[in-house]
C-alpha positions in Angstrom: -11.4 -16.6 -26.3 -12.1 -14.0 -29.2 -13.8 -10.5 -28.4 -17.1 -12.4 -29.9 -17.4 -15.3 -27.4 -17.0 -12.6 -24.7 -20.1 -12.9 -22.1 -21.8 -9.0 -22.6 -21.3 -8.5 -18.8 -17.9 -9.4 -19.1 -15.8 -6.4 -17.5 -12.8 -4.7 -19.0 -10.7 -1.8 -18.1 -11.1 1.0 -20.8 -9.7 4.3 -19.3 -7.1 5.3 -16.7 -6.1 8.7 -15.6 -3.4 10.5 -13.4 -2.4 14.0 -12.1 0.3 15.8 -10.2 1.5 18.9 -8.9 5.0 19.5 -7.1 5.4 22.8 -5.2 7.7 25.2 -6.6 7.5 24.1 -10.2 6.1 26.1 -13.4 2.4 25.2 -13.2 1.5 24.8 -9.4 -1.9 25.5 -8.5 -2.3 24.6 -5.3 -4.7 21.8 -6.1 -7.6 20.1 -3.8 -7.3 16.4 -3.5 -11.0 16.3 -5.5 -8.8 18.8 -7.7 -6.6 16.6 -8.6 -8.6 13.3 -8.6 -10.9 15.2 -11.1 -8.0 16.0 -13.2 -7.3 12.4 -13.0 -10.7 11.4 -14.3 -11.4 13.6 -16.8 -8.1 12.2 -18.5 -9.4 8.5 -18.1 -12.5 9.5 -19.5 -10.6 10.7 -22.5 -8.5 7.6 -22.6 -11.5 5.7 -23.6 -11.2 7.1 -26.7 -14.9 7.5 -26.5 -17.3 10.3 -26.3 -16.5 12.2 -23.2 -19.9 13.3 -22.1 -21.7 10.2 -22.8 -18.7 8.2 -21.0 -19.5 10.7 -17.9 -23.2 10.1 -18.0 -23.2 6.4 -18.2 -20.6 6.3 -14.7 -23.4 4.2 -12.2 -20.8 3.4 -9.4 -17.9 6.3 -8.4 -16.1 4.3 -5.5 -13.6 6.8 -3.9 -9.9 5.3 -2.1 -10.0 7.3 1.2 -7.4 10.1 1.8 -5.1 10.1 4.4 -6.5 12.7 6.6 -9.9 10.1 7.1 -7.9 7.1 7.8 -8.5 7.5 11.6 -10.8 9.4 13.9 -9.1 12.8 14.8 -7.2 13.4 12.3 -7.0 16.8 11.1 -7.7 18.5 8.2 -5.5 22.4 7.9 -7.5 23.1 4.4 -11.2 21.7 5.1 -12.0 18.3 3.3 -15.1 17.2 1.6 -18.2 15.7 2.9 -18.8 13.7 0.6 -15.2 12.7 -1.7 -16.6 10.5 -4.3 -19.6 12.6 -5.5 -17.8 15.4 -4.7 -14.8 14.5 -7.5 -17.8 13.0 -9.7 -19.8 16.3 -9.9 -17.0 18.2 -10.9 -16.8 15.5 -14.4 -20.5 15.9 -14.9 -21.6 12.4 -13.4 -24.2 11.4 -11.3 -24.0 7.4 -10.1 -26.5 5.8 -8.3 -24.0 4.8 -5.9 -21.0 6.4 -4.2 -18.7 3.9 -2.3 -15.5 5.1 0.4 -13.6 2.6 0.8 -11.9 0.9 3.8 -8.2 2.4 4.8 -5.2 0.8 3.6 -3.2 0.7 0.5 -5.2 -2.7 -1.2 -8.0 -0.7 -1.6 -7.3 0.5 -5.1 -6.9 -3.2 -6.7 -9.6 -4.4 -4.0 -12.0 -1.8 -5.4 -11.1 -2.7 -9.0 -11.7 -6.8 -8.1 -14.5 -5.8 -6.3 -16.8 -3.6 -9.3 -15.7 -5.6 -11.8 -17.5 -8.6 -10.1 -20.1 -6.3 -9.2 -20.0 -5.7 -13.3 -19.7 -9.8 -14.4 -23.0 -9.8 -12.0 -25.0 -7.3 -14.0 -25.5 -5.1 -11.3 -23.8 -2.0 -12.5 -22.5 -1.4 -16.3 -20.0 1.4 -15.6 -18.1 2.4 -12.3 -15.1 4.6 -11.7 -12.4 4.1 -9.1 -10.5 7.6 -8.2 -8.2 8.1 -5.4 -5.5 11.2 -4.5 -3.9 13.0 -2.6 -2.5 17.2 -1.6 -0.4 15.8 1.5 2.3 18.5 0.1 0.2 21.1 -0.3 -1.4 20.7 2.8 1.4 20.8 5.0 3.1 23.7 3.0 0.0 26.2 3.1 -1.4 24.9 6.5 -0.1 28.6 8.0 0.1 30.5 5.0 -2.7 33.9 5.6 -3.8 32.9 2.0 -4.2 29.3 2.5 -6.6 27.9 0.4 -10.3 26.3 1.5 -11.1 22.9 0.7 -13.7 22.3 2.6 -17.3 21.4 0.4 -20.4 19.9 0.6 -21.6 17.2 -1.4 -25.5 15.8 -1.6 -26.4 12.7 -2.5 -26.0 9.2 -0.5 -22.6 7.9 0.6 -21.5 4.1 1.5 -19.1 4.8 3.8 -17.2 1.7 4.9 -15.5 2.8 8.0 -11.8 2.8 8.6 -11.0 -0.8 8.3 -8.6 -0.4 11.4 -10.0 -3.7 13.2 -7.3 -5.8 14.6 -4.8 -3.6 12.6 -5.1 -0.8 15.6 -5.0 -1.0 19.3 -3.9 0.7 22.7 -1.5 -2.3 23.4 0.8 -1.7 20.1 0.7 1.9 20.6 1.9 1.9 24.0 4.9 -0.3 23.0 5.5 2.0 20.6 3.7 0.6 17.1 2.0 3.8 16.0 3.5 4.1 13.0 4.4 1.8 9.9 8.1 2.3 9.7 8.6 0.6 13.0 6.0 -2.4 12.3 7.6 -3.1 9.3 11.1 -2.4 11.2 9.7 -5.1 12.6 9.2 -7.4 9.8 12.8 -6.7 8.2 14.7 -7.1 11.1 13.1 -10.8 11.3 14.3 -11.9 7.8 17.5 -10.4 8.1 18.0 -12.8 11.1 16.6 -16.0 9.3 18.6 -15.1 6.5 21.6 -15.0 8.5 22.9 -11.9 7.1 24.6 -9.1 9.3 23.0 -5.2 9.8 25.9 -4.4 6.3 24.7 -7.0 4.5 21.3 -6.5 4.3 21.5 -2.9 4.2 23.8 -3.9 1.1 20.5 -5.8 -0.3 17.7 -2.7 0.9 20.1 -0.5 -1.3 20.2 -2.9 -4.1 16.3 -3.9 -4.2 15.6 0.1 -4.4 17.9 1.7 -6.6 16.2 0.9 -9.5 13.3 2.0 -8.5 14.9 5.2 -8.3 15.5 5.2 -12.2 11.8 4.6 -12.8 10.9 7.5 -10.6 13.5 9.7 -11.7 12.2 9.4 -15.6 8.0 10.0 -14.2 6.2 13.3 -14.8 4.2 12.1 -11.9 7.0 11.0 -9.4 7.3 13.2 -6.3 10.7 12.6 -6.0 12.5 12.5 -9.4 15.7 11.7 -8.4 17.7 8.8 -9.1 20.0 7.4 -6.3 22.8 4.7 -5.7 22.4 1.5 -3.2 24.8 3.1 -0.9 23.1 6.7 -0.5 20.0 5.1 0.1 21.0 2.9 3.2 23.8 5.4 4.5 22.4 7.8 7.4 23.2 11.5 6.5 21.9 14.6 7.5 18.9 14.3 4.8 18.7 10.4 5.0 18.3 9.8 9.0 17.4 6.3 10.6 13.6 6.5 11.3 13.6 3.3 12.7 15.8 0.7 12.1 16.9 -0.7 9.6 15.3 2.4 7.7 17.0 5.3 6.8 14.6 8.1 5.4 14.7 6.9 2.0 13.6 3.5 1.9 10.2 4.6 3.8 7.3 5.3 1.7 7.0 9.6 0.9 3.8 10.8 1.7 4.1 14.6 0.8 2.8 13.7 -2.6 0.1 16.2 -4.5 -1.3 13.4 -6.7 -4.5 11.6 -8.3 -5.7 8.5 -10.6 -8.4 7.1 -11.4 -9.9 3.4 -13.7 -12.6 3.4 -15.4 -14.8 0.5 -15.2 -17.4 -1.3 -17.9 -19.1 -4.1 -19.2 -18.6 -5.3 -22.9 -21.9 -4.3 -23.7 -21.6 -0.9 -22.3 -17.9 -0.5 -23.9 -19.5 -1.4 -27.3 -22.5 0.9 -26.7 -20.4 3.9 -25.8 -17.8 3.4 -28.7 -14.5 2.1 -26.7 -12.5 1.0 -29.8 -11.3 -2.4 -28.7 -7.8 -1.6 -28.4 -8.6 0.0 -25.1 -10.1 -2.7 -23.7 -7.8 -4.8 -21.0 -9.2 -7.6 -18.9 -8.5 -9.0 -15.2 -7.5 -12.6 -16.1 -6.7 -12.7 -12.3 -7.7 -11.5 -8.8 -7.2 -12.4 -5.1 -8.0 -10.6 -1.7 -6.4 -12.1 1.5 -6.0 -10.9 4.7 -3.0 -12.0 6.8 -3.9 -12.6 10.4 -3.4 -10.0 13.4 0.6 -8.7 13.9 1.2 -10.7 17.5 -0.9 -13.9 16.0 1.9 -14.5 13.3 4.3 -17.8 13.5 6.9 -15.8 12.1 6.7 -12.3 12.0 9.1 -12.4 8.9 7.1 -13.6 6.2 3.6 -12.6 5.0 2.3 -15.8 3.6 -1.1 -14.4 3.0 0.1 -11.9 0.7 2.1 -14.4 -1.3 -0.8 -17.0 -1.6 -2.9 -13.5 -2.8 -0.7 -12.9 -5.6 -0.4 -16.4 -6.7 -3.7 -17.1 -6.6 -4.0 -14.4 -9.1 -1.5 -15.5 -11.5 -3.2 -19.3 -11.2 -6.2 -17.8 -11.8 -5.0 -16.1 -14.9 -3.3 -19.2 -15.9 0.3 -18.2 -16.2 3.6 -17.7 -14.2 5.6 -15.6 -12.6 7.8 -15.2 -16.0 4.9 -15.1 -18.5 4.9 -11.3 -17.0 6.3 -8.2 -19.0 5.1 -5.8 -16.2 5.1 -5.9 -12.9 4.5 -3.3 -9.5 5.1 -5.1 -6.3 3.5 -2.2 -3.5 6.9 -1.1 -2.3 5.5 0.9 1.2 9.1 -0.3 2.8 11.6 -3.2 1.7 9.7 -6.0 3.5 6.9 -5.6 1.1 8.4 -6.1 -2.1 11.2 -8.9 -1.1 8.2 -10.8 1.1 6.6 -11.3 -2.7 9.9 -11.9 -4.5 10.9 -14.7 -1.9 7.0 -16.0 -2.0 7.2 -16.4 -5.8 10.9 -16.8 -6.5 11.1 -13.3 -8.3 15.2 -12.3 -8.2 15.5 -8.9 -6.3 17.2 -7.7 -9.6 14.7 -9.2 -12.6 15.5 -7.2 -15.5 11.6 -6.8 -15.9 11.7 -4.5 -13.0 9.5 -4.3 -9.5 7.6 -1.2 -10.2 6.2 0.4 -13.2 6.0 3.8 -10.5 9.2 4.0 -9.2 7.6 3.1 -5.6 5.9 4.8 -2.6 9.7 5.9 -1.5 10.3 7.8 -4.9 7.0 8.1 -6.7 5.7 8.8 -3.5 3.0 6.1 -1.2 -0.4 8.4 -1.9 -2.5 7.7 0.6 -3.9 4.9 0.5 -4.3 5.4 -3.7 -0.8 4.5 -4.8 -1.9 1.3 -6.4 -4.2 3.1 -8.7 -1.2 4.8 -10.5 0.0 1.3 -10.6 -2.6 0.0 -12.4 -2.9 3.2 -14.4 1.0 2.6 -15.8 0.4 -1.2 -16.4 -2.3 -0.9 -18.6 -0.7 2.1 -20.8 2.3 -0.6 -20.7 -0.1 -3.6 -21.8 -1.7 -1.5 -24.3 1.4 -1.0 -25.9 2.2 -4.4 -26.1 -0.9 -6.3 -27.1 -1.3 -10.4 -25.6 1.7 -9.5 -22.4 0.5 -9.7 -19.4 1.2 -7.2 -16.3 0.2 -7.5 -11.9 -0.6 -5.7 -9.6 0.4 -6.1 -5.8 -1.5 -3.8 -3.4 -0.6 -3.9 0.1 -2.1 -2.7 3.5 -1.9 -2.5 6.8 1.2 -4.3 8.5 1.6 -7.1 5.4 -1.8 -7.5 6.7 -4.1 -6.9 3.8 -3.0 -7.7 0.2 -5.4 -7.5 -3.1 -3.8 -8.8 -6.0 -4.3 -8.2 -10.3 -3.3 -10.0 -13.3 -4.2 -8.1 -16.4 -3.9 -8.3 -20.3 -5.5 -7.1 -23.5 -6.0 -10.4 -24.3 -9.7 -11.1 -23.9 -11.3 -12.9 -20.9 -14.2 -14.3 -19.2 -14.8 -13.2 -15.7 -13.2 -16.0 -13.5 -14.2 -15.8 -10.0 -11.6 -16.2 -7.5 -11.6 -18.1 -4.6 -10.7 -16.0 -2.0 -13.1 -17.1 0.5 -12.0 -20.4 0.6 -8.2 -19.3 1.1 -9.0 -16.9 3.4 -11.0 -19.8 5.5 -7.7 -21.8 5.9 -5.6 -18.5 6.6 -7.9 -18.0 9.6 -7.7 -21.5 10.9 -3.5 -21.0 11.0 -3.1 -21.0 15.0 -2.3 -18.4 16.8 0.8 -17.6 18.8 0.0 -17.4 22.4 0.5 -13.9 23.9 1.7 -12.7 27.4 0.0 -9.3 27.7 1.5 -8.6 31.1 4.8 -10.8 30.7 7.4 -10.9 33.4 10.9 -12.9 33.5 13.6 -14.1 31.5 12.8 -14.0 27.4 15.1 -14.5 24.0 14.2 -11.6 21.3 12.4 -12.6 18.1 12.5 -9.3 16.6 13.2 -5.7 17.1 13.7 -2.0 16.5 15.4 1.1 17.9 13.2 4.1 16.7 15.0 7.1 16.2 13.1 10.7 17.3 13.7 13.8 15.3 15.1 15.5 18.7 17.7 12.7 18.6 16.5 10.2 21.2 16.1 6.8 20.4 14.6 3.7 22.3 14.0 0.2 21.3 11.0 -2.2 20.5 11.1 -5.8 21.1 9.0 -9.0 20.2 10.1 -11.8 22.4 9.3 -15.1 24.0 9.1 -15.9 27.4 11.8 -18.8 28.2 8.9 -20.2 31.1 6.2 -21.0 28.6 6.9 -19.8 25.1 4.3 -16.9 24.8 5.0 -13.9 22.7 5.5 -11.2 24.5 5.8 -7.2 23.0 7.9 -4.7 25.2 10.2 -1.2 25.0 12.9 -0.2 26.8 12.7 2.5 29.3 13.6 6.4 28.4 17.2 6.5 29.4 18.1 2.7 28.7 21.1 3.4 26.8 22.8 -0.2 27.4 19.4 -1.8 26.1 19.3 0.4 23.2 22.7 -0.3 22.2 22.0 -4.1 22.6 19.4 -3.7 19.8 21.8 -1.3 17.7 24.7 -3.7 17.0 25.5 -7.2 16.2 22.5 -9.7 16.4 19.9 -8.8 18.9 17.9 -11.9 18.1 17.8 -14.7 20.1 19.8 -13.0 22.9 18.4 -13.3 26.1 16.9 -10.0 27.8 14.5 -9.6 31.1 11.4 -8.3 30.5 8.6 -6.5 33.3 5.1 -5.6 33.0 4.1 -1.8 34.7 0.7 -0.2 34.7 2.5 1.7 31.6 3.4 -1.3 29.8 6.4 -4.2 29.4 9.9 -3.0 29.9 12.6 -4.7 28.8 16.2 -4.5 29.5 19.6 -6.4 29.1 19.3 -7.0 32.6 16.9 -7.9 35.6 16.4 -5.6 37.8 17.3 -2.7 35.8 14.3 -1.5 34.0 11.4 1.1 35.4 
């Protein structure tokens, strides 16, 4: 298709923006997250290449990727927040949309958002929208008690679409009394599975965590933006150490996504007509050939809690949608949260851990650092500086959230495009009508493990999570072991826990498991 043929309402990307700050380096300022993500904007608006004031003016949809510290009820907030995040961040650029979006938690939001407005674009119902995301998470925690902390708290007017958390099904009492509060030891989880159906041993696949993320650590190491800038062998990154401890296992420090980030990006948005209007010279325009948004179903519902088949199916329905392969790609950024992520994709798609095109155009959430829920936006932001500068290739995008439960997919290229819808909704419909494992909420009696963790404190305790079924009737069953269980624990911490046979017990507190009956409390 030539730039002619293209449909007015046909949307394009046609400016991208980052920002950073690390503590302790010439320049710090002690940024607010709308700080930063205004920083962000105001260099995507420049990207355009177009009038900057008449670019600002025209924004009719700012949709804002939702910080950290509004992710879940209660959360606090040591420097104040905003009221109102996505007008807040557009009234410091000098534009005033119609509509202000917040979207959902989760780290698919950024491509979701992007998928999402640029329909909302191919529709004719908006002609220009911005997507801007960041994060102060360093910041925050390093001036939380300092006596000249600064305030971020602000007040914004205007309406707000405020989509809630998202946390439905992702969330419950039940996981976080077994011990699945936090995303290193779902995802523990998830690793722990493959290993075993891969047949590897705890040094073997620690061998292959090491290898999957040490280049990563290159791409980082060589990014104004990276948190972490350092580069770092296989070995050092799977080797506990006194700065490298197992969180949960198998993952030491370093292969779990950094959140002390001080980072923003933002995309901007428009139609053909409006890019034309405004001045955009063309060779700032890139298209989304291809797009997905699945959901995977609930953690305990999964027939093997080692693969994420919704997320592969997401990202290659984008690339069928686009029309090309897996090795038509020159750039790609696989969401790399922990190791599961990335490899769950390479094995879905038959990518090689070690393609000399690279998994990340970021240097990951470990090393670039996981901002909030916005990292994908800096993804997107570095593919399309990387398309630009090679004009007809074609670059994706991978956005993951939850636990391998939500995934939003991007194919993108300057070559020009229709908008193709997707058909999510029709993939989605069959993912939903995969059956469910059945689930022993109170389970009792003999069992075989299926998966497993040990989660390792900061005071030095430890104690183990498993997923198991019960040898009476098959169901799934989710337990711990009980605070002083050291015979348990070490089942789970050497040689192969799974399929070995443990007893589990329901309490009023939860399901206990241990090597033996009669031993747990």
């Amino acid at each position: 298709m030539t730039l002619m043929g293209l449909d007015p309402r046909t949307p394009v990307l046609v400016g991208v923006g980052q920002s950073s700050e690390r503590i302790g380096e010439p320049g710090y300022r002690r940024l607010s997250p709308v700080e930063l993500a205004a920083a962000a904007v105001r260099e995507a608006v420049a990207d355009t290449g177009a009038d900057g004031a008449a670019v600002a003016a025209a924004v009719d949809t700012v949709a804002g990727v939702r910080q950290f510290d509004i992710s879940a009820p209660g959360v606090p907030a040591p420097l104040g927040r905003s009221t109102n995040y996505p007008r807040s961040v557009a009234g410091r650029v000098g534009a005033n949309p119609g509509r202000a979006i917040l979207e959902v938690a989760g780290g698919q939001a950024p491509q979701h958002l992007v998928n999402e407005l640029a329909a909302t674009i191919a529709a004719g119902s908006s002609r220009v929208a911005l997507v801007v995301g960041s994060e102060a998470i360093s910041t925050v925690l390093h001036l939380a008690g300092a006596e000249d902390r600064p305030d971020f708290t602000e007040t914004a007017e205007g309406d707000l679409e405020d989509r809630g958390y998202g946390l439905e099904g992702l969330v419950s009492r039940f996981l976080t009394a077994h011990g699945l509060a936090g995303a290193p030891s779902q995802y523990a989880l998830f690793d722990n599975a493959r290993r075993a159906r891969l047949g590897q041993t705890r040094q073997e696949y620690a061998a292959g965590m090491g290898a999957l993320f040490a280049p990563f650590t290159r791409v980082a190491a060589a990014n104004p933006h990276a948190a972490a800038p350092v580069e770092r062998g296989p070995a050092e990154l799977v080797t506990p150490a006194e700065g490298n401890r197992f969180i949960a296992e198998p993952y030491t420090r370093y292969l779990v996504a950094r959140e002390k980030v001080n980072q923003g990006a933002a995309v901007l948005l428009m139609s053909v007509a409006e890019a034309r209007r405004l001045g955009v010279p063309v060779e700032k325009w890139v298209f989304l050939h291809g797009h997905a948004d699945l959901r995977e179903r609930d953690l305990l519902d999964r027939a093997d809690l080692g693969v994420g088949p919704a997320s592969v199916m997401a990202a290659g329905h984008a690339l069928d949608l686009a029309g090309i392969g897996v090795a038509d790609l020159h750039a790609i950024d696989l969401y790399s949260c922990f190791p599961i992520a990335v490899s769950n994709i390479c094995d879905g798609l038959g990518l090689a851990a070690d393609d000399p095109r690279g998994l990340t155009v970021t240097g990951g959430l470990p090393f670039f650092g996981g901002a909030g829920n916005n990292y994908s936006t800096h993804a997107i932001a570095e593919i399309v500086q990387r398309l630009r500068a090679r004009p007809g290739s074609y670059g994706m995008v991978g956005a993951n959230g939850g636990m391998l439960s939500k995934y939003s997919a991007g194919v993108y290229s300057t070559t020009p495009a229709g908008w193709r819808q997707d058909r999510s909704a029709a993939l989605q419909a069959e993912i939903d009508a995969w059956p469910a494992v059945p689930q022993a909420v109170r389970a009792d009696g003999w069992g075989t493990i299926e998966t497993y963790t040990v989660r390792h404190r900061r005071a030095g305790t430890r104690f183990g999570i498993v997923v198991g079924r019960l040898e009476a009737d098959g169901r799934r069953f989710l337990a711990t072991t009980a605070e002083g269980d050291e015979e348990t624990v070490a089942l789970l911490g050497d040689g192969e826990p799974v399929g070995r046979r443990v007893h589990v017990r329901s309490l009023d507190t939860g399901n206990r498991v241990t090597a033996e009956a009669g031993t747990d409390g």
